[in-house]
BALOBA-1460 file (C-alpha; in Angstrom, 3 decimals):
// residues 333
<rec num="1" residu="x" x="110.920" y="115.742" z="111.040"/>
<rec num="2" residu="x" x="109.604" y="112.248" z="111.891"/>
<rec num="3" residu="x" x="109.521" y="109.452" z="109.112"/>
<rec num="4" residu="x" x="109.358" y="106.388" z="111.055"/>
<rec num="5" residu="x" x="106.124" y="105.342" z="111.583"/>
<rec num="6" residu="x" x="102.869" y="105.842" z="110.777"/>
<rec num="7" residu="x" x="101.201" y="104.448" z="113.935"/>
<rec num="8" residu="x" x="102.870" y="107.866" z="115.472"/>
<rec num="9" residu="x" x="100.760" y="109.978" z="113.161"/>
<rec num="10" residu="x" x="98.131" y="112.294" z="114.853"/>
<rec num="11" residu="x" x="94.360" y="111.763" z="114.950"/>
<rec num="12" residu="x" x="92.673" y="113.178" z="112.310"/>
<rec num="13" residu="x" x="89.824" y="116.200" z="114.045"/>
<rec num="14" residu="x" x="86.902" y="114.702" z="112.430"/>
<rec num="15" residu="x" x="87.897" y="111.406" z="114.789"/>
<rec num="16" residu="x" x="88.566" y="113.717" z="117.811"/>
<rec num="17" residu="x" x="85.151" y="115.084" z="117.362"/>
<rec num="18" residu="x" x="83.767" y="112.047" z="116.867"/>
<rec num="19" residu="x" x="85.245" y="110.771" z="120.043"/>
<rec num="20" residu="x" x="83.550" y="113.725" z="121.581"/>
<rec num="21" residu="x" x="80.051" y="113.517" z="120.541"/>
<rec num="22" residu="x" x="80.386" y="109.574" z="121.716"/>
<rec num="23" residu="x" x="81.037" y="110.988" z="125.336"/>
<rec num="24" residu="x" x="77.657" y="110.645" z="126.597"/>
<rec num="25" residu="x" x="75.288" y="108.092" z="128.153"/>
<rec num="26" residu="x" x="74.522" y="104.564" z="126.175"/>
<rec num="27" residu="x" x="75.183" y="100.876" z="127.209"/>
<rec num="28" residu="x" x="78.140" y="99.802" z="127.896"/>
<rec num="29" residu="x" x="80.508" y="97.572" z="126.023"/>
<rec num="30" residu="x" x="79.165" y="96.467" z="122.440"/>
<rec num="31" residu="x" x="75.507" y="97.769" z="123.153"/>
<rec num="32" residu="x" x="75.921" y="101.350" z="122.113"/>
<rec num="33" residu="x" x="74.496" y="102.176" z="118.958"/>
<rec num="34" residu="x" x="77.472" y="103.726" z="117.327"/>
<rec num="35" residu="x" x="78.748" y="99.753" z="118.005"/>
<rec num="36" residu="x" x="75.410" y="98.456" z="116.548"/>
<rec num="37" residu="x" x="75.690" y="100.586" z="113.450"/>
<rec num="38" residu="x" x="78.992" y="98.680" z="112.298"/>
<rec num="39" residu="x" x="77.519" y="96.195" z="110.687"/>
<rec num="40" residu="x" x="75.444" y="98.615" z="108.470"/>
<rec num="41" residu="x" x="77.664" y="101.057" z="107.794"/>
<rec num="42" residu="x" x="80.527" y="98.905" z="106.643"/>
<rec num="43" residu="x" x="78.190" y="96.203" z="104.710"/>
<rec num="44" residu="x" x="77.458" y="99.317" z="103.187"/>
<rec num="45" residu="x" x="80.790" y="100.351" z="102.365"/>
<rec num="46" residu="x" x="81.986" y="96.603" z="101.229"/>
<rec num="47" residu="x" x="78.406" y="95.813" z="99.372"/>
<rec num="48" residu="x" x="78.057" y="92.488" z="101.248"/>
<rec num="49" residu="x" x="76.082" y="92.248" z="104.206"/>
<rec num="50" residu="x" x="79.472" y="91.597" z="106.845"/>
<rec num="51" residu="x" x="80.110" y="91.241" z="111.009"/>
<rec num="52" residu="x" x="81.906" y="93.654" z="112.380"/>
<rec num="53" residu="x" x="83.975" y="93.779" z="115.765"/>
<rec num="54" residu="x" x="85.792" y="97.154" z="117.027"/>
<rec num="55" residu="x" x="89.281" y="95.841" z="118.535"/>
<rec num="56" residu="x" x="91.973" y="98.622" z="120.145"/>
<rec num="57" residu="x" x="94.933" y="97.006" z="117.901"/>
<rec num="58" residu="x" x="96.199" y="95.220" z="114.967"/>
<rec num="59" residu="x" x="97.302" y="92.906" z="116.537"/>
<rec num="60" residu="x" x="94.204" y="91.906" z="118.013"/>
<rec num="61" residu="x" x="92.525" y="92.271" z="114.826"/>
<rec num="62" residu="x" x="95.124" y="89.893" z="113.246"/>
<rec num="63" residu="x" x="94.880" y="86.931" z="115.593"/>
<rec num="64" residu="x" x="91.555" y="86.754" z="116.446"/>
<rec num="65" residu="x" x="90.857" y="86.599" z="112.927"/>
<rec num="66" residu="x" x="93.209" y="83.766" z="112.655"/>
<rec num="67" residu="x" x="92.025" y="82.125" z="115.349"/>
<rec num="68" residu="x" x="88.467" y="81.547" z="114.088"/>
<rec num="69" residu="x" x="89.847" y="80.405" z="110.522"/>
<rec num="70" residu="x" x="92.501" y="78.384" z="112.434"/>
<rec num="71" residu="x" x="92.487" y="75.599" z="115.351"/>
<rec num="72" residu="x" x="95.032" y="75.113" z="117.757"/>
<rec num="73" residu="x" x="96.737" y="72.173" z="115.722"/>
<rec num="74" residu="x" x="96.385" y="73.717" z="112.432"/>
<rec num="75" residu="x" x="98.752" y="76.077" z="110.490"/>
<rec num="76" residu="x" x="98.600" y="79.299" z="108.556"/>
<rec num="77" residu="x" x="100.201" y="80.037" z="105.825"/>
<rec num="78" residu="x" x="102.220" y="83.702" z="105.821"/>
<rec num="79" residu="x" x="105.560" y="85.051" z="103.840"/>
<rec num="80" residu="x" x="108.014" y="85.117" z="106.159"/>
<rec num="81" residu="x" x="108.298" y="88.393" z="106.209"/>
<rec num="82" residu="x" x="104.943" y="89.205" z="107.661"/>
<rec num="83" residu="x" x="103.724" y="91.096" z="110.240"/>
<rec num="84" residu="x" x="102.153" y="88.407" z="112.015"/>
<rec num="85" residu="x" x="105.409" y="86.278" z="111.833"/>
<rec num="86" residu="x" x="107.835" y="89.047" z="112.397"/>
<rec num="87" residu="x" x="106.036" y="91.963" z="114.591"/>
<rec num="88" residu="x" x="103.671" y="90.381" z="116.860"/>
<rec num="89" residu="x" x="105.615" y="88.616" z="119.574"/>
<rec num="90" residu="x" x="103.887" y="85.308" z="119.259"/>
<rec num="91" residu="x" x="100.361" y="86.701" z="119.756"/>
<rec num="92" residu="x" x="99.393" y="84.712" z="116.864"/>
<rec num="93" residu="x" x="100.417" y="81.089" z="117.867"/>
<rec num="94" residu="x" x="99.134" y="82.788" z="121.851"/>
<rec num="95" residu="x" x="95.412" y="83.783" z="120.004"/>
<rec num="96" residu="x" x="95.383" y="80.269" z="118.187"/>
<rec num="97" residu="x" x="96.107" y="78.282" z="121.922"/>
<rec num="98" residu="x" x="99.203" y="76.951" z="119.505"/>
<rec num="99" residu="x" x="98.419" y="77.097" z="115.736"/>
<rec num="100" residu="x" x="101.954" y="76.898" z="113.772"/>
<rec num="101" residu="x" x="103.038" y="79.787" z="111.525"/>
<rec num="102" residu="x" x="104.163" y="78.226" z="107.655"/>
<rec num="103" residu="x" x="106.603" y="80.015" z="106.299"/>
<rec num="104" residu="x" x="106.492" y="81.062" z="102.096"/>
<rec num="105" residu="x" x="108.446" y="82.967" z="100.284"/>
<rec num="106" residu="x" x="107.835" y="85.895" z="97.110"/>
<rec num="107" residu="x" x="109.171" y="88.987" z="96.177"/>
<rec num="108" residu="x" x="108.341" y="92.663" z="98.189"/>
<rec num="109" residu="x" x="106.377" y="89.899" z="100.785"/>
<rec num="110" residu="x" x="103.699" y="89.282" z="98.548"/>
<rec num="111" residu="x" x="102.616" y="85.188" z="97.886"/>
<rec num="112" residu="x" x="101.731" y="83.872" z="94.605"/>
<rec num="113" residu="x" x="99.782" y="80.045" z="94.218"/>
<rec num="114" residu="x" x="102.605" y="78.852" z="93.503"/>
<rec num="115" residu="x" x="104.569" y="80.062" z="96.771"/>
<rec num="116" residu="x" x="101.812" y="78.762" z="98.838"/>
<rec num="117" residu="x" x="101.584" y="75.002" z="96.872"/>
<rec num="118" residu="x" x="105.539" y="74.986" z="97.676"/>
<rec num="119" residu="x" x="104.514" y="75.357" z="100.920"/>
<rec num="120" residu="x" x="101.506" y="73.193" z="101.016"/>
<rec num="121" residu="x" x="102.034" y="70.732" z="98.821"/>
<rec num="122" residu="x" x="105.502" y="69.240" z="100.381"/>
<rec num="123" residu="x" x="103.234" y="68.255" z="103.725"/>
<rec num="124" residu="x" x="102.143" y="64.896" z="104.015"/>
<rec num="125" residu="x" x="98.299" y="64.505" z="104.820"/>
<rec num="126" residu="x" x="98.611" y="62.510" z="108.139"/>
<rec num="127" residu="x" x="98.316" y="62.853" z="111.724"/>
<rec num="128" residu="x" x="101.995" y="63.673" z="112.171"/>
<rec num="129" residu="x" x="102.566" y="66.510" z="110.464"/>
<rec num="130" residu="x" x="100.575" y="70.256" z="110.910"/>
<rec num="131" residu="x" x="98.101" y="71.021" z="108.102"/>
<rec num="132" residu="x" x="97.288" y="74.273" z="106.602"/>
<rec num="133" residu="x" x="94.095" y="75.700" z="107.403"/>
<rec num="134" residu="x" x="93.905" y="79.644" z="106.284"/>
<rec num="135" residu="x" x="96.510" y="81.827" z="104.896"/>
<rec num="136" residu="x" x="97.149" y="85.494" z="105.422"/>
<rec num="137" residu="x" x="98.553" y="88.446" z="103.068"/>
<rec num="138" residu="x" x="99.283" y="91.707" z="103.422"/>
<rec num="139" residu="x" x="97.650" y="94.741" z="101.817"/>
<rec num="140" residu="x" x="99.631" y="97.031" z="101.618"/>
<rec num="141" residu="x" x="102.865" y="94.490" z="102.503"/>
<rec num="142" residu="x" x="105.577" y="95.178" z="104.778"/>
<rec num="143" residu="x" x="107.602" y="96.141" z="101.792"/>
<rec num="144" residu="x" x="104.853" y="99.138" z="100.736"/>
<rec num="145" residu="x" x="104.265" y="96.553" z="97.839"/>
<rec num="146" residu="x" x="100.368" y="96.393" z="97.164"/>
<rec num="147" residu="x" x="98.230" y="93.215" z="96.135"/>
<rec num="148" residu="x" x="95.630" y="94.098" z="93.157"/>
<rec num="149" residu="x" x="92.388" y="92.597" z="92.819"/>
<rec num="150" residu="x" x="93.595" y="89.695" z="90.562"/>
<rec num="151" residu="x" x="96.345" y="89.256" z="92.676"/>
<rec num="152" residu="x" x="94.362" y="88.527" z="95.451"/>
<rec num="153" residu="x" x="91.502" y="86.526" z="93.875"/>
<rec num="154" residu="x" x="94.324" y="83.952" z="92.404"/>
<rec num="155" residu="x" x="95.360" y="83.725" z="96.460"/>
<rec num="156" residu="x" x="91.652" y="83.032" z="96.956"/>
<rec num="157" residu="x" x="90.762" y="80.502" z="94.664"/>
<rec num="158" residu="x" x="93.366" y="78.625" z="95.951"/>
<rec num="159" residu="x" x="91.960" y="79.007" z="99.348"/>
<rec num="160" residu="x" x="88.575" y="77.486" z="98.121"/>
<rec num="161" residu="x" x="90.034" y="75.012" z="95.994"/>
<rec num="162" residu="x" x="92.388" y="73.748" z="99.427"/>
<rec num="163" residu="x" x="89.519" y="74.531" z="101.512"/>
<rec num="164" residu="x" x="91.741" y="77.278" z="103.329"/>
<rec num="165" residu="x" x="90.834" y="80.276" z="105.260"/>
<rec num="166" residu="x" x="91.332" y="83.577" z="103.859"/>
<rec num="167" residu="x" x="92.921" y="86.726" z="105.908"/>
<rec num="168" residu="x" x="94.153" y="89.618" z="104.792"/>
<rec num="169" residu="x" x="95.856" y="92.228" z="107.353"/>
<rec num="170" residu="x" x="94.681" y="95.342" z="106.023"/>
<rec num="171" residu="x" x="96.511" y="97.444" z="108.244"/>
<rec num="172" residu="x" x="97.107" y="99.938" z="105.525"/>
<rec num="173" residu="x" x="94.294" y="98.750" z="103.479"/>
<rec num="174" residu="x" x="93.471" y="102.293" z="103.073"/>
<rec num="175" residu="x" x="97.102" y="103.215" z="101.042"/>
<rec num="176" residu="x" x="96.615" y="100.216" z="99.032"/>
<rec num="177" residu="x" x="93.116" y="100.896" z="98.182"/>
<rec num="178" residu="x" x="93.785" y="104.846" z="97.591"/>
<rec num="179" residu="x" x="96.918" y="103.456" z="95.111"/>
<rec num="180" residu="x" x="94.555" y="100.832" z="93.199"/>
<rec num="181" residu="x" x="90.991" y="103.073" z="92.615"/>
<rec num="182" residu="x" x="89.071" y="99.838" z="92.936"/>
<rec num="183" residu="x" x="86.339" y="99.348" z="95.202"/>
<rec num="184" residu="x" x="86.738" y="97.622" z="98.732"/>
<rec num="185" residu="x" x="84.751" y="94.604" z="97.934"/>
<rec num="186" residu="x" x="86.801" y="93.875" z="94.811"/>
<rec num="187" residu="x" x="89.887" y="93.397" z="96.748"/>
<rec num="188" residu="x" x="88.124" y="91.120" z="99.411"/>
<rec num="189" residu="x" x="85.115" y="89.348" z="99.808"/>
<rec num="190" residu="x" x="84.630" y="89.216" z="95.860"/>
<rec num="191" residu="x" x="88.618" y="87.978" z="95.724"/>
<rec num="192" residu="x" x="87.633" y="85.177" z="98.039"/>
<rec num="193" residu="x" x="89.168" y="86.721" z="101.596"/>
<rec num="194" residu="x" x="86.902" y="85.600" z="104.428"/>
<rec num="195" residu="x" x="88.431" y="88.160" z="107.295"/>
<rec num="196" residu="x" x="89.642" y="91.246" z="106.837"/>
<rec num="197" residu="x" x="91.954" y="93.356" z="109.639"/>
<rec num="198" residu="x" x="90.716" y="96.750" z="108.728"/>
<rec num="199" residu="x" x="93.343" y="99.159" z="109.927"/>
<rec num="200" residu="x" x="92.627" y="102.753" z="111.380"/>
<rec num="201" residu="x" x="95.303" y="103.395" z="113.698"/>
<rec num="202" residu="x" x="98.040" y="104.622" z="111.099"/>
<rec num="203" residu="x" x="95.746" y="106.571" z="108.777"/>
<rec num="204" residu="x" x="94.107" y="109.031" z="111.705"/>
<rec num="205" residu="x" x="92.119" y="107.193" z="114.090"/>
<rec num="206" residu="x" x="93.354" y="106.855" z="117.987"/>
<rec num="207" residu="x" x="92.812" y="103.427" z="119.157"/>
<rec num="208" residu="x" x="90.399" y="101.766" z="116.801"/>
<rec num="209" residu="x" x="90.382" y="98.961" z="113.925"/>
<rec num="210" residu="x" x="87.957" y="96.908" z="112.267"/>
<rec num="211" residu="x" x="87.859" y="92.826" z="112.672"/>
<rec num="212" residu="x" x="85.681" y="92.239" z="109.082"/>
<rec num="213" residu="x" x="84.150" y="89.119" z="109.101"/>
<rec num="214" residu="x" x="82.625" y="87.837" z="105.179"/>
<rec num="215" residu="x" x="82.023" y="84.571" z="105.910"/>
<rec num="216" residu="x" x="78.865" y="83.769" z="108.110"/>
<rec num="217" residu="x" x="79.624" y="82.795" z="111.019"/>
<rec num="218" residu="x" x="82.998" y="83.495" z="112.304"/>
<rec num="219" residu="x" x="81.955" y="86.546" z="114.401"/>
<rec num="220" residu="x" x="80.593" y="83.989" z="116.529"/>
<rec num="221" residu="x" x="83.658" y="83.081" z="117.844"/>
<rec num="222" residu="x" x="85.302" y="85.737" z="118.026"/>
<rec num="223" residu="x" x="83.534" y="87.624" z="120.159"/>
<rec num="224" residu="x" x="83.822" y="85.428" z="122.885"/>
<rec num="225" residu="x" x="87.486" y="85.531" z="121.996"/>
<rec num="226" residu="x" x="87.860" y="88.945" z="122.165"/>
<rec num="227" residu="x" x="85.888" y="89.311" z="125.522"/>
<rec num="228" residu="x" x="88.455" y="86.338" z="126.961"/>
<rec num="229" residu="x" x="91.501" y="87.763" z="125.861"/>
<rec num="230" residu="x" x="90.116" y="91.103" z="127.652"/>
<rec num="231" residu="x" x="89.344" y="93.390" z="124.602"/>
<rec num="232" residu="x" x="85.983" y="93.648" z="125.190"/>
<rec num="233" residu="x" x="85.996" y="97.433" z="126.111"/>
<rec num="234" residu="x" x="83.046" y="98.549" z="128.245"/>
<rec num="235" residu="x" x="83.464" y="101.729" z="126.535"/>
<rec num="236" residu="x" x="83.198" y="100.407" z="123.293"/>
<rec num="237" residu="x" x="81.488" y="103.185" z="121.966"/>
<rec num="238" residu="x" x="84.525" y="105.473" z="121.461"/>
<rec num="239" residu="x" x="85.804" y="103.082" z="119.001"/>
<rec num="240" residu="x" x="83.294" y="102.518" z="117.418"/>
<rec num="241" residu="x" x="82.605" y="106.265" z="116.669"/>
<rec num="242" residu="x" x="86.013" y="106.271" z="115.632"/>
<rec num="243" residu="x" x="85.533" y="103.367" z="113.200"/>
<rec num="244" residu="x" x="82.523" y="105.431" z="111.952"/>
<rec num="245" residu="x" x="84.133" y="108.455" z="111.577"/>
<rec num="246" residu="x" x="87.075" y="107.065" z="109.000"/>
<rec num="247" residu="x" x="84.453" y="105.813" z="106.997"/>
<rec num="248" residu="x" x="82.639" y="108.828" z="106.871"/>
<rec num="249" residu="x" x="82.824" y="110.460" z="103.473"/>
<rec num="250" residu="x" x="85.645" y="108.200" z="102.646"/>
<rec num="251" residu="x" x="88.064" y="109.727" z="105.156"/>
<rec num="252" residu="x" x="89.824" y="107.132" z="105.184"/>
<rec num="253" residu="x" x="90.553" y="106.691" z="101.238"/>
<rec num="254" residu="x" x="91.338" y="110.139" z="101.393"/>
<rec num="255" residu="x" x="93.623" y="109.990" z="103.999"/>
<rec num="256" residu="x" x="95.449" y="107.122" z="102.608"/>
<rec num="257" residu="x" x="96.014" y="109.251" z="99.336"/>
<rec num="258" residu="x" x="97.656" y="111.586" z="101.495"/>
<rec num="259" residu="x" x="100.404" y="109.504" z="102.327"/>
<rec num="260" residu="x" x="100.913" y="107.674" z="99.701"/>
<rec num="261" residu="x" x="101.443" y="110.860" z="97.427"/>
<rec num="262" residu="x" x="104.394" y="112.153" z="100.033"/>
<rec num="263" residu="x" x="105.775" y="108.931" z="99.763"/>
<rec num="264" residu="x" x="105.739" y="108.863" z="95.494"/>
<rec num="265" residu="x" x="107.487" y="112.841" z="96.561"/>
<rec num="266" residu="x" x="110.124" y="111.362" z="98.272"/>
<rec num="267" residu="x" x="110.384" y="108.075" z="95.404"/>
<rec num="268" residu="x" x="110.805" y="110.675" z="92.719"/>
<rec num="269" residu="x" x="114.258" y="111.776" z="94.221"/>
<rec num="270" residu="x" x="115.329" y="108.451" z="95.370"/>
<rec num="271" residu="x" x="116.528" y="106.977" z="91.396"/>
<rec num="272" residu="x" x="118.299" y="103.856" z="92.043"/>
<rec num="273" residu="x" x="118.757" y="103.974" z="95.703"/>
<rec num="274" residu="x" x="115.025" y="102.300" z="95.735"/>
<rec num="275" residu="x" x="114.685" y="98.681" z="97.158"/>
<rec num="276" residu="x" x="111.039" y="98.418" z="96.275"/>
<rec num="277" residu="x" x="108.870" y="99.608" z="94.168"/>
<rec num="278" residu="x" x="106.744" y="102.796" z="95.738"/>
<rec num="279" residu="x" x="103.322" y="101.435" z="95.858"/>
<rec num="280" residu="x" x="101.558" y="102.954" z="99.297"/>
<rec num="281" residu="x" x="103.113" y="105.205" z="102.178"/>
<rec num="282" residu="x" x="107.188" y="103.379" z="102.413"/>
<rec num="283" residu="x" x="109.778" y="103.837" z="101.091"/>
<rec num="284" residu="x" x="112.611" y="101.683" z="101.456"/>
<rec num="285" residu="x" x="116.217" y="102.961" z="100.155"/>
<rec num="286" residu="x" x="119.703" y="102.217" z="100.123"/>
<rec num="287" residu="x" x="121.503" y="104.638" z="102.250"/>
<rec num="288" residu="x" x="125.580" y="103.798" z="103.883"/>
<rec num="289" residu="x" x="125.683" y="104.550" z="107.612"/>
<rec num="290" residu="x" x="127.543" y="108.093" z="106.598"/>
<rec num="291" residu="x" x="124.592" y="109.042" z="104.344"/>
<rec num="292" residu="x" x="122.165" y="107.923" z="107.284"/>
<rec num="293" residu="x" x="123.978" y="109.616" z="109.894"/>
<rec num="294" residu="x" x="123.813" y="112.536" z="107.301"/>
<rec num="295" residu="x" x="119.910" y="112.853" z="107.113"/>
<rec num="296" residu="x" x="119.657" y="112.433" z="110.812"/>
<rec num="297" residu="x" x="121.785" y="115.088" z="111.293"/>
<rec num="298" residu="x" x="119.192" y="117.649" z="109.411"/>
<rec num="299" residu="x" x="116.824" y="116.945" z="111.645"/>
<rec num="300" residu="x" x="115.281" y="113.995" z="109.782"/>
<rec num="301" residu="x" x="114.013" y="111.009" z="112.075"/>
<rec num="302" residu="x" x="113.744" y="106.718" z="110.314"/>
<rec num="303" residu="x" x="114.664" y="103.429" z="110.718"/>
<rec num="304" residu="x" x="117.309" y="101.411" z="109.927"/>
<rec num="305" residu="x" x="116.036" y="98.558" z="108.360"/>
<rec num="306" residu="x" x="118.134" y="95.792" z="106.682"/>
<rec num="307" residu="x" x="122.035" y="96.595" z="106.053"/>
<rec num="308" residu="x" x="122.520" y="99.325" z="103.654"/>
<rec num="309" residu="x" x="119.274" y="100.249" z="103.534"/>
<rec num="310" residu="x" x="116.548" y="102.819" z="105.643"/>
<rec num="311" residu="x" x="112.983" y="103.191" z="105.970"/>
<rec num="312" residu="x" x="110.922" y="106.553" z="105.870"/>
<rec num="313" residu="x" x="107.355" y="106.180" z="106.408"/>
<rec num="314" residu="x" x="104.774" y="109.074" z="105.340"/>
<rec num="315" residu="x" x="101.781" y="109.617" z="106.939"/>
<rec num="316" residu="x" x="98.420" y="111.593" z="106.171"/>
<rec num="317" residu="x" x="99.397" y="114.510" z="108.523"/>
<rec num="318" residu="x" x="102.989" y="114.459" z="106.860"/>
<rec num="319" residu="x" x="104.192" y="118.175" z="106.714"/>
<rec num="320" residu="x" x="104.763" y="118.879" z="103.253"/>
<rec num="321" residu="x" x="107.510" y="121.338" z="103.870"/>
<rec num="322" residu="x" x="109.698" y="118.494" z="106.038"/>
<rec num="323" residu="x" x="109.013" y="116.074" z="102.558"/>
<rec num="324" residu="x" x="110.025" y="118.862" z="100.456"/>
<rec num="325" residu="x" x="113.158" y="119.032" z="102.599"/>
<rec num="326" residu="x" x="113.691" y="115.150" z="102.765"/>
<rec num="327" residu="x" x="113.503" y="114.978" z="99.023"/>
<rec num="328" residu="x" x="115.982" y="117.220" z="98.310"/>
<rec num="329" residu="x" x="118.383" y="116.140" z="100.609"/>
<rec num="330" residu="x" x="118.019" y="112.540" z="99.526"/>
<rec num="331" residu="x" x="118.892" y="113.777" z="96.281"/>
<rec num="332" residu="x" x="121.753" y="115.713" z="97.502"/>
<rec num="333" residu="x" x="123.324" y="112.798" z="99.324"/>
């Protein structure tokens, strides 16, 4: 009974099938037409007319995004908890040929104005010290904590007023989105973010996410990026089917509902052994290593994450039965 990561979930059938109908003749690399109908479909989808590049991993998604808001002797601006400072084994500063990562602060990993201008503000403007030139949040964070559209908006004014990049890693944009009802362009391009890491790979797809370019322009780059850093797949087309499929009939809203509501199932018998607030698909909890040990030993499978305290992560194919079971023996413990 496996509750420790989403990017282990399966792939949702309508994205298998999707795969399969792509598995046919077309051009290769980012010729095909399920690749050309990105742009449409998801300026659609966000109401803005956007660029859109298929990439095989967050990770990619993530830096090349930050590379074409960022230049090699420029920094970013990220809570220091990130993914991008934390999870992605210097890709980042690798992507950016040396950009430097600036470290804020703010509760369940989310940044406020006023944790970025403490940041910011203490650097002197000359030729000695890095300046900010973008900053990046996370949507849902790594704490399951979820930005609203105000939230984010306040993040991007700033950005406009510092003239600052905007990124958000959305690799469970869909949990955040499915937990706030809003619509997709009120918690980006009309909040100000630029580029937006649309993530797939935990919420059903195989090997697909979105790089979301708002701003005019910085597709540009990045797609001779992407083909030099040798993520230009000549088979393109199965991601991008993938891509297409998710956004099909809001699969991937629904999806995200999914998990999140096994993860507010397992919050309801937590109480006061919560760290954080239960806002998209993790749940954080403070758990002894006999109480662990004791959950493992029913068959339950998570991470250890800080001392005294476990994650369980929910997914959309999460079997209700093994939540049921989790639940109750949280409670139990």
């Amino acid at each position: 009974m496996r509750f420790f990561s989403d990017n282990a979930a399966r792939i949702h059938p309508k994205v298998m099938d999707a795969i399969a109908g792509a598995d046919q003749m077309d051009t290769a690399y980012d010729g095909d037409r399920w690749s050309k109908a990105l742009d449409g479909r998801l300026s659609e989808l966000f109401g803005h007319d956007v660029d859109v590049l298929w990439v095989p991993t967050g990770t990619a998604a993530n830096c090349l995004a930050l590379a074409a808001l960022c230049p090699p002797h420029g920094g970013v601006v990220c809570h220091r908890d990130s993914h991008i400072q934390n999870d992605e084994g210097g890709a980042p500063e690798f992507y950016t040929h040396g950009a430097k990562l600036m470290l804020a602060d703010g509760e369940g990993a989310k940044l406020t104005p006023d944790t970025i201008r403490t940041v910011i503000d203490a650097i002197a403007n000359d030729v000695h010290r890095v300046q900010p030139h973008a900053i990046s949040i996370t949507n849902a964070t790594e704490y399951g904590r979820v930005y609203n559209p105000d939230e984010v908006a306040a993040v991007g004014t700033l950005a406009r007023e510092r003239g600052l990049g905007f990124h958000m890693d959305g690799a469970r944009f869909a949990n955040a989105l499915a937990r706030l009802g809003c619509t997709p362009a009120a918690l980006t391009w009309q909040a100000g973010v630029d580029a937006l890491s649309f993530g797939f790979v935990k919420n059903g797809a195989m090997s697909a996410e979105a790089l979301v370019f708002f701003k005019p322009g910085l597709a540009d780059t990045a797609r001779r990026r992407r083909k030099r850093a040798g993520l230009l797949m000549s088979k393109g087309r199965y991601l991008a089917a993938q891509v297409l499929a998710m956004v099909e009939n809001d699969l991937w809203i629904a999806n995200g509902a999914l998990a999140n509501a096994c993860a507010e199932r397992l919050a309801g018998a937590a109480g006061n052994r919560l760290v954080h607030p239960v806002e998209a698909n993790e749940v954080f909890l403070r758990a002894t290593p006999d109480e662990a040990a004791k959950l493992r030993a029913q068959g339950f499978d998570f991470y250890d994450w800080a001392e005294g305290e476990v994650r369980l992560v929910t997914a959309w194919d999460s079997d209700g039965h093994h939540v049921a079971a989790l639940a109750d023996a949280i409670a139990a413990l």
